[in-house]
KEPAFI-989952 format. One record per residue (C-alpha): residue number from 1; x, y, z. Coordinates in nm, 4 decimals. Layout:
N
    n        px        py        pz
  NUM         X         Y         Z
...
//
This chain:
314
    n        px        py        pz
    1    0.1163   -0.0643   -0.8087
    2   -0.1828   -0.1838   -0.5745
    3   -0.4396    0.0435   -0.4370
    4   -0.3828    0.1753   -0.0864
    5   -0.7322    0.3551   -0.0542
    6   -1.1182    0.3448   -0.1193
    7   -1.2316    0.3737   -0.4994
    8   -1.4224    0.6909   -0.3318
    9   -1.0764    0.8820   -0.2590
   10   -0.9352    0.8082   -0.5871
   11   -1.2787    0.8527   -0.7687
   12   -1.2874    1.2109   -0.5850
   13   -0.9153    1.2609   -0.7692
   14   -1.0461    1.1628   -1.1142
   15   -1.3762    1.4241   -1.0380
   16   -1.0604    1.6958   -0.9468
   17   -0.8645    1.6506   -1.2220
   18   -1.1517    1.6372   -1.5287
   19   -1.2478    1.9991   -1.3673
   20   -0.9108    2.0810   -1.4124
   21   -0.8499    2.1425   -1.0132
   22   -0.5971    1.8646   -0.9515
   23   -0.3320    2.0247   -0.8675
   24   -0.3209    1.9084   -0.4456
   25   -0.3430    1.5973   -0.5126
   26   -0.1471    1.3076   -0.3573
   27    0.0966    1.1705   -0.5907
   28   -0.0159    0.8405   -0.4932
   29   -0.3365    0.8676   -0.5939
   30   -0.1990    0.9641   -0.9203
   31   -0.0362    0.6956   -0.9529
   32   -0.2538    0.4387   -0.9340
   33   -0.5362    0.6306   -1.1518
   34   -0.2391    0.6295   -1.4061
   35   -0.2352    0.2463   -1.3366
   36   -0.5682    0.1988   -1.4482
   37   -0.5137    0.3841   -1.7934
   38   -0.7707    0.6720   -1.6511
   39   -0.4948    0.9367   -1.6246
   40   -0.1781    1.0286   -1.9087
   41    0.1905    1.1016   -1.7732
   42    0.0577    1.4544   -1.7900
   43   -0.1897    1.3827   -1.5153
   44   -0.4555    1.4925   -1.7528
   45   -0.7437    1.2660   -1.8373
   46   -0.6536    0.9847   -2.0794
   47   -0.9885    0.8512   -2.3192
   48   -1.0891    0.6148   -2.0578
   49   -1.0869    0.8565   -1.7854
   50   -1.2507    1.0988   -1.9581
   51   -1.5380    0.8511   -2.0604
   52   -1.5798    0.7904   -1.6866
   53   -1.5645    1.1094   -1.5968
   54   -1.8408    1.1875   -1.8068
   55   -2.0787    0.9283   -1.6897
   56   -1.9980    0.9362   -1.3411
   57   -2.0203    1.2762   -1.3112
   58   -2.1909    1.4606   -1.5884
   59   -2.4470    1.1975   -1.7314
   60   -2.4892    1.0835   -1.3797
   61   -2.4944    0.7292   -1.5317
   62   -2.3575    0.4963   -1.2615
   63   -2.3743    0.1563   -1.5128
   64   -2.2027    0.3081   -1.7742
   65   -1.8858    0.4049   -1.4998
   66   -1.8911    0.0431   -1.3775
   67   -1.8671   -0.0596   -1.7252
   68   -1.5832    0.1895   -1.7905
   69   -1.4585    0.0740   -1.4816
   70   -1.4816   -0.3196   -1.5017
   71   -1.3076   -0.2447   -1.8798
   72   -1.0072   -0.0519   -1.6641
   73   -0.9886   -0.3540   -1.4087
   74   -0.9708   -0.6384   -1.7310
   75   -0.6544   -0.4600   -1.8305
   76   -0.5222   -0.4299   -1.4808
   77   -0.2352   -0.6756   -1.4168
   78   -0.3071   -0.7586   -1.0453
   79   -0.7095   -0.7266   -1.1100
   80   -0.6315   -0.9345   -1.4663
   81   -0.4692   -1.2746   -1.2489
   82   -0.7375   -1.2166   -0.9992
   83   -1.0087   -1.2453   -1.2066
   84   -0.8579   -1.5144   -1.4880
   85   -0.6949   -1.7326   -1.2188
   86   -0.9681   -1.7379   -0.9840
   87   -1.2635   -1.7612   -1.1948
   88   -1.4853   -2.0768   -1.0684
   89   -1.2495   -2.1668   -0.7870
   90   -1.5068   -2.2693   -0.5261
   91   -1.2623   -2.2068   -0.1641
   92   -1.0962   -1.8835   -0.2999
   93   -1.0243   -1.6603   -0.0044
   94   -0.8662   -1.3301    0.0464
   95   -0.5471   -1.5640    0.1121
   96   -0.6138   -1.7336   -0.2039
   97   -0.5687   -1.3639   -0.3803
   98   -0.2527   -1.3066   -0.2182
   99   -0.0709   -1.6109   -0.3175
  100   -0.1759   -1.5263   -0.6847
  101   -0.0533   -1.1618   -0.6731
  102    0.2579   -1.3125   -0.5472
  103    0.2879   -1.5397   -0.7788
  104    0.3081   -1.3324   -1.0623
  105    0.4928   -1.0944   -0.9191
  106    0.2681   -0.8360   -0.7409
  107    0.3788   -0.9134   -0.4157
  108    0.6526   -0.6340   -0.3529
  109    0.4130   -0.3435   -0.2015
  110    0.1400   -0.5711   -0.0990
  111    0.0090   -0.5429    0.2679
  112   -0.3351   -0.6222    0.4300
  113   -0.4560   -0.2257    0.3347
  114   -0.3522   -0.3139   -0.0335
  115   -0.5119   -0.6665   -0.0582
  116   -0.8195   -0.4944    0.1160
  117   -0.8322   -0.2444   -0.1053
  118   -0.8063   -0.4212   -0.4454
  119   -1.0694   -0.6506   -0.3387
  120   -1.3220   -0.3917   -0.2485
  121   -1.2541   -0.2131   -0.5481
  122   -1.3468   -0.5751   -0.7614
  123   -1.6454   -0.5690   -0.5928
  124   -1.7389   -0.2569   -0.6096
  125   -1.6958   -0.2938   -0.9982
  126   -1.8882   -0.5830   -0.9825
  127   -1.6771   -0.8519   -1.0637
  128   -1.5948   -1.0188   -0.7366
  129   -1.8579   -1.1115   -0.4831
  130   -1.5974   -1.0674   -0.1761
  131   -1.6882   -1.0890    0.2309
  132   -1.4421   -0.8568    0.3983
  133   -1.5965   -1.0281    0.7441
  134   -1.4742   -1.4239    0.6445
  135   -1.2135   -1.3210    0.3986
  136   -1.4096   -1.5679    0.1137
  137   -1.4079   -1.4248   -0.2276
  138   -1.6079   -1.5293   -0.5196
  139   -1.5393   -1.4321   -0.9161
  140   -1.8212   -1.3586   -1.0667
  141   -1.6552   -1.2575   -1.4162
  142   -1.6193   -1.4520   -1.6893
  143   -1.2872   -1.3238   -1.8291
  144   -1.3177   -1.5661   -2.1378
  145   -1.6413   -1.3917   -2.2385
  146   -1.5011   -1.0503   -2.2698
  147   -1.4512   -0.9588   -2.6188
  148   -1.1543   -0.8176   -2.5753
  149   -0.8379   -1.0028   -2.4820
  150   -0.6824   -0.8633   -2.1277
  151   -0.3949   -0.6797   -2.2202
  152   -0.1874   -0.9033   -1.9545
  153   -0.3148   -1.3271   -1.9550
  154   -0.1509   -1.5448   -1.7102
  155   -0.0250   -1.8953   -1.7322
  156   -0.0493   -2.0809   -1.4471
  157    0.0099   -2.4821   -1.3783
  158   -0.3292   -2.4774   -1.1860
  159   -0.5189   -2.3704   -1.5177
  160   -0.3973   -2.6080   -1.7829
  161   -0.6613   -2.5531   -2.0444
  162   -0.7695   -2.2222   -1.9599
  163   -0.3783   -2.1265   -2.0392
  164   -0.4379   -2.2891   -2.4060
  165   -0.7675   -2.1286   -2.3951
  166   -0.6317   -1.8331   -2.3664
  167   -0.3700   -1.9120   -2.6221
  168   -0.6555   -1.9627   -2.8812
  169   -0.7641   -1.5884   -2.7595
  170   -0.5017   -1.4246   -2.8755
  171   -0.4087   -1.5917   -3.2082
  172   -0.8131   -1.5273   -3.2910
  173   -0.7305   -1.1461   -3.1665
  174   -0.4655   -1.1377   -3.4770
  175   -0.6211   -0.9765   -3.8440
  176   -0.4321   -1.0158   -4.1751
  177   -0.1518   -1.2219   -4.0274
  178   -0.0235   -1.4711   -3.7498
  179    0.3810   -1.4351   -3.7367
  180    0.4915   -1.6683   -3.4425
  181    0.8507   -1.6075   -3.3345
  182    0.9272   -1.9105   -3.1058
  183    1.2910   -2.0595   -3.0688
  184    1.1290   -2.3673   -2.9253
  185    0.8071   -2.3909   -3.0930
  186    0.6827   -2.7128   -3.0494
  187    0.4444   -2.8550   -3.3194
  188    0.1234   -2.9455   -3.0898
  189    0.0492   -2.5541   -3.1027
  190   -0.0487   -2.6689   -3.5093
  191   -0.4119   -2.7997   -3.3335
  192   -0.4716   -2.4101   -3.1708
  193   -0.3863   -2.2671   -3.5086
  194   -0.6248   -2.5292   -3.7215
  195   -0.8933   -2.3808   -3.4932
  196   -0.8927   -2.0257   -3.4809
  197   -0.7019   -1.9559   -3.8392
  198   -1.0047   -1.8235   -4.0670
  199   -0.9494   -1.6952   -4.3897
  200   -1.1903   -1.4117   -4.3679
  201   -0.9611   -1.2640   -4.0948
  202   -0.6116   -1.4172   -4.1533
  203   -0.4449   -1.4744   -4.4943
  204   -0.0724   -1.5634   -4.3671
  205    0.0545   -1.7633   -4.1219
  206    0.4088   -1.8085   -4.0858
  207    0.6106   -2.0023   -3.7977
  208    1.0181   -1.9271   -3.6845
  209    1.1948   -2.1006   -3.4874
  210    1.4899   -2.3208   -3.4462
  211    1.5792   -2.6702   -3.5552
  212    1.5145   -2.8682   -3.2700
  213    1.5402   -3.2425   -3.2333
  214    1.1988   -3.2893   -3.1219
  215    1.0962   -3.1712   -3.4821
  216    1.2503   -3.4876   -3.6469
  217    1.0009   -3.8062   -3.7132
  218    0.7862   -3.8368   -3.9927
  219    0.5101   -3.7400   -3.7483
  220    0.5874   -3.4187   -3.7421
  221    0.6376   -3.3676   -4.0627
  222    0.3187   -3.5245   -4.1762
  223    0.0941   -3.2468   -3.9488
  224    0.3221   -2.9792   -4.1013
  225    0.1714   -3.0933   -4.4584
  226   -0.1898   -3.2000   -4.3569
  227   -0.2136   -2.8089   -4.2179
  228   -0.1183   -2.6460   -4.4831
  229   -0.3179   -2.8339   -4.6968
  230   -0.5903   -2.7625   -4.4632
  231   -0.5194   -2.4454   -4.4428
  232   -0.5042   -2.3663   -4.7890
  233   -0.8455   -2.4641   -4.8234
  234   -0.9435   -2.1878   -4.6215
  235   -0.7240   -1.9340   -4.8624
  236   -0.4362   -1.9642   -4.4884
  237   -0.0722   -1.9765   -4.6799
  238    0.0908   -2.1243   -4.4241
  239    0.4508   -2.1538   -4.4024
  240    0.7568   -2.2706   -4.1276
  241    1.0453   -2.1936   -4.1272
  242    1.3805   -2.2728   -3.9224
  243    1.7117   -2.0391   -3.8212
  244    2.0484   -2.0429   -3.6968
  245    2.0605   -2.0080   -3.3389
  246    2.3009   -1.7139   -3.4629
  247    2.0529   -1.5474   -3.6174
  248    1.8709   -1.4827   -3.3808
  249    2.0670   -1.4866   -3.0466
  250    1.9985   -1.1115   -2.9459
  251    1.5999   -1.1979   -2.9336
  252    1.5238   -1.3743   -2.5551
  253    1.1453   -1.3396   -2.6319
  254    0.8624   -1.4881   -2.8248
  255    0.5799   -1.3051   -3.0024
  256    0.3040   -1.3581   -3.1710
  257    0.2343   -1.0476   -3.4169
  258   -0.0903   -1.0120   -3.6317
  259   -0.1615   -0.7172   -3.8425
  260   -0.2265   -0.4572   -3.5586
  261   -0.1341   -0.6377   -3.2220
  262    0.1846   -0.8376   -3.1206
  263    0.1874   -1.0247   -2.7874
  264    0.5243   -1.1190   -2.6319
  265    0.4231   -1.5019   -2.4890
  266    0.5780   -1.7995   -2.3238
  267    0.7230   -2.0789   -2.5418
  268    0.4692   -2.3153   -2.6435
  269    0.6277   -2.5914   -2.3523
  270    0.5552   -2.3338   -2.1257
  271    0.2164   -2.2746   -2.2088
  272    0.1521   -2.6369   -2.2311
  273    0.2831   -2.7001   -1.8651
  274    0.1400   -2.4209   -1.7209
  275    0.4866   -2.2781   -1.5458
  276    0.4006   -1.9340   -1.3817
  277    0.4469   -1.6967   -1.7062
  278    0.2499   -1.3942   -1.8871
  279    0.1453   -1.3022   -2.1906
  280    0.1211   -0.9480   -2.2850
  281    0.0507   -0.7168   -2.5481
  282    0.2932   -0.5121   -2.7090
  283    0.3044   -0.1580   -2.7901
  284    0.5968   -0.2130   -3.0413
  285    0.3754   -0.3785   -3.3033
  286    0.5592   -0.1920   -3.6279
  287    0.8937   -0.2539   -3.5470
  288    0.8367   -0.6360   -3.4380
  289    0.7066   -0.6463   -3.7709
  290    0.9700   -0.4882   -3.9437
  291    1.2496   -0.7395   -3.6800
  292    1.0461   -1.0734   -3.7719
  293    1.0503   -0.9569   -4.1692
  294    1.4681   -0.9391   -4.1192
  295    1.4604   -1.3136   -3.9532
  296    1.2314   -1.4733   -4.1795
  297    1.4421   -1.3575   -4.5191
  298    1.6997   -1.5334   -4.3320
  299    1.5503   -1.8433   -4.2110
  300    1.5084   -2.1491   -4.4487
  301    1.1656   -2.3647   -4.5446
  302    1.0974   -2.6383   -4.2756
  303    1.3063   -2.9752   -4.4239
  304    1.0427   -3.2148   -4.4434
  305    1.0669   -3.6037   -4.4417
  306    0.9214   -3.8024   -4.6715
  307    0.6807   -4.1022   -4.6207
  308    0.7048   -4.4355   -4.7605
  309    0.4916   -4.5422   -5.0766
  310    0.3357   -4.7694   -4.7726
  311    0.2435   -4.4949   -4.5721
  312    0.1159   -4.2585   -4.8225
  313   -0.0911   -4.5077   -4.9888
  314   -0.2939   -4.6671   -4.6720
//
């Protein structure tokens, strides 16, 4: 859902409902405040809300609320593209911001008011440097900088490293583990997981997917080895293993599930190409666990090929 109004309407809304006199307000406005994770289904304030509500209004501390509030736009799918997809693109425009929301689906409700609307708000919040007069729009964010990973990342074929980038994000988001479910996991993802896999954090690392042609060569097989060697040295067990197509036929998506956070992600080719995809985090983190525990008992060890003495011994 895309704003229709000014912050100041819905900000008046928040003000209504932490005093617990929100009762005659629009439904719409509702809605979106329950967009931005500042409201609960009860209409109540959630944490976040409540945090702003105290600064804005109590402490009278209007940094802390644009902080509250720049946090509340990160995890805000159209506000996340915005700001990840047009960070450092010199000609954006206000067109440029519609063709994104489009893109990734935000297009259904979206009208001049709504555009309008969600760009004012980013630059209210500080994170957009936008001219309503010439339509040009600057981001002035730095998504890669925040230290937390936006609860929705987009892949896009105009952002080819910033999609592995972002990649590298989320498997250094994961504690304890890295369990990568991908049917067609393809093995030049082994160079994002050599960076970002440290021991301190990560102990595990385990790969499942199917048996696909492009995993045959000794090539392949050869990285397999060199990373788990490597990443033994850094206390990593790192394992791969392969399943029936059978298996795991009732399972469309990927994941990537650490310890306390699962994200459901693009295959790797996807990534790699940059085809208009998400990535997103998942509520569901204990029962992924408990679904990718059930496919890896039934998967079997990676079948690698052997080198030549010649090859070993250069």
């Amino acid at each position: 859902m895309l704003p229709s109004k000014s912050w100041t309407v819905y900000e008046e809304a928040l003000c209504l409902i932490g005093e617990r006199r929100g009762d005659a307000i629009d439904r719409a406005d509702l809605a979106f405040l329950r967009e931005l994770d500042f409201i609960c289904r009860d209409n109540t304030l959630s944490p976040s809300g409540a945090r702003y509500f105290a600064a804005r209004f109590i402490k009278k501390d209007p940094p802390l609320a644009r902080r509250i509030l720049q946090e509340a736009l990160r995890q805000y799918g159209p506000a996340a593209a915005l700001l990840q997809l047009l960070f450092g693109v010199a000609s954006a425009t206000r067109g440029t911001a519609a063709t994104v929301l489009r893109a990734h689906g935000f297009g259904e409700d979206l009208d001049d008011r709504r555009l309008g609307s969600l760009l004012m708000l980013l630059a209210r919040a500080e994170l957009v440097r936008y001219n309503k007069r010439d339509g040009s729009l600057i981001v002035t964010d730095e998504p890669l900088d925040s230290e937390v990973v936006s609860e929705n990342v987009f892949i896009s074929p105009t952002t080819p490293y910033g999609n592995r980038a972002w990649l590298k994000r989320i498997l250094r988001a994961c504690e304890k583990h890295v369990w990568w479910l991908d049917k067609h996991f393809m093995p030049a993802a082994f160079e994002e997981l050599w960076e970002v896999c440290d021991g301190n954090r990560v102990s595990d690392v385990r790969i499942l997917s199917l048996r696909l042609n492009d995993h045959s060569g000794k090539r392949v097989s050869r990285d397999y080895r060199d990373l788990k060697r490597e990443l033994a040295a850094r206390s990593v067990k790192f394992d791969w293993r392969t399943v029936d197509s059978t298996v795991i036929r009732d399972t469309h998506d990927r994941w990537i599930i650490g310890g306390a956070q699962a994200w459901n992600v693009p295959n790797v080719g996807a990534i790699y190409s940059g085809q208009h995809s998400e990535m997103h985090k998942s509520s569901n983190v204990v029962e992924l666990q408990k679904l990718y525990k059930t496919y890896w008992e039934n998967g079997q060890p990676f079948s690698v090929e052997k080198e030549s003495e010649s090859v070993r011994t250069e």
